[in-house]
C-alpha positions as CSV (number, residue, x, y, z in Angstrom):
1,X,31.6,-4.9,-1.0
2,X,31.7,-8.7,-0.1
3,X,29.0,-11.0,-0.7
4,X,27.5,-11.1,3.0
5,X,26.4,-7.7,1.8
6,X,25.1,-8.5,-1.3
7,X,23.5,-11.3,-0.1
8,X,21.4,-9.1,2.2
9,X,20.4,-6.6,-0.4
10,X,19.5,-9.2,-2.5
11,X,17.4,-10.7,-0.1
12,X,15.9,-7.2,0.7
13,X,14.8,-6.7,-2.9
14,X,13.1,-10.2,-3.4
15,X,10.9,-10.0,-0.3
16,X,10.3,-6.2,-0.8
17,X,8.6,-7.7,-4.1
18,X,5.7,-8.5,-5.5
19,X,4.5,-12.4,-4.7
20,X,2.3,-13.3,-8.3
21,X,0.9,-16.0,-6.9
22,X,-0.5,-14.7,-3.9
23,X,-0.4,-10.7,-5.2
24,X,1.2,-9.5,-1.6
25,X,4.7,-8.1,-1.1
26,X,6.7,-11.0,0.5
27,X,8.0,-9.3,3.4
28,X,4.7,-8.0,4.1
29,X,3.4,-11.6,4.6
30,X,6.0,-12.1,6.6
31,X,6.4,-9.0,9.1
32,X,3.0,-7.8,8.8
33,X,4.4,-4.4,8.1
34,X,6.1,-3.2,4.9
35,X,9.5,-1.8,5.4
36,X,10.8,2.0,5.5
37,X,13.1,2.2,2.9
38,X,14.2,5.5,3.0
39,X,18.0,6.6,1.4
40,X,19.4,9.7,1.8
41,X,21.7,11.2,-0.9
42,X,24.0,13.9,-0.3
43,X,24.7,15.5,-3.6
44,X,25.8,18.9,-4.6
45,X,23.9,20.2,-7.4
46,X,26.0,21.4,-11.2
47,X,23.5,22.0,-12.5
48,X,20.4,24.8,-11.2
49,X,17.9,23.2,-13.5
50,X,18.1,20.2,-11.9
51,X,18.0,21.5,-8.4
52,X,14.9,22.9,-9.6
53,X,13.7,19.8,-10.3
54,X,14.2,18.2,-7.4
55,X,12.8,21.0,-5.1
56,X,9.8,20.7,-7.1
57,X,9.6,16.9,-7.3
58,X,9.6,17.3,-3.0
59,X,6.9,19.7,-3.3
60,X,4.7,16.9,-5.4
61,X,5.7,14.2,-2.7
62,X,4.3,16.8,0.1
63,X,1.2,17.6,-1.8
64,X,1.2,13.8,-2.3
65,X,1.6,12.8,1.1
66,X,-1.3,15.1,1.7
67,X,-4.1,14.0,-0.5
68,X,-3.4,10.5,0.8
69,X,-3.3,11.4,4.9
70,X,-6.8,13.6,3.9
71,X,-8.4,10.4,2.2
């Protein structure tokens, strides 16, 4: 990886943080928006316990997702 990369991900995570003086996420005051950070993982699981887990982790973010779209 060369540092033009890094340098962008580094970037990334200081505005997708917290601002204490202000209390707003810097790229928020900046775009107006906060940004869709979404990474997709392909893994194959060794272990069924821990497909388990994650199958039921998804269900919490879908009940999650839920309660918050009702409110």
């Amino acid at each position: 990886m060369d540092w033009i990369q890094l340098l962008l991900l580094v970037e990334l995570a200081y505005n997708n943080s917290l601002s204490l003086i202000t209390g707003v996420f810097l790229f928020y005051a900046n775009k107006g928006y906060y940004p869709r950070l979404q990474l997709q993982v392909n893994y194959s699981p060794v272990v069924k316990e821990m497909d388990m887990f994650v199958v039921n982790l998804e269900k919490v973010h879908l009940e999650l997702k839920r309660s918050i779209e009702e409110a």
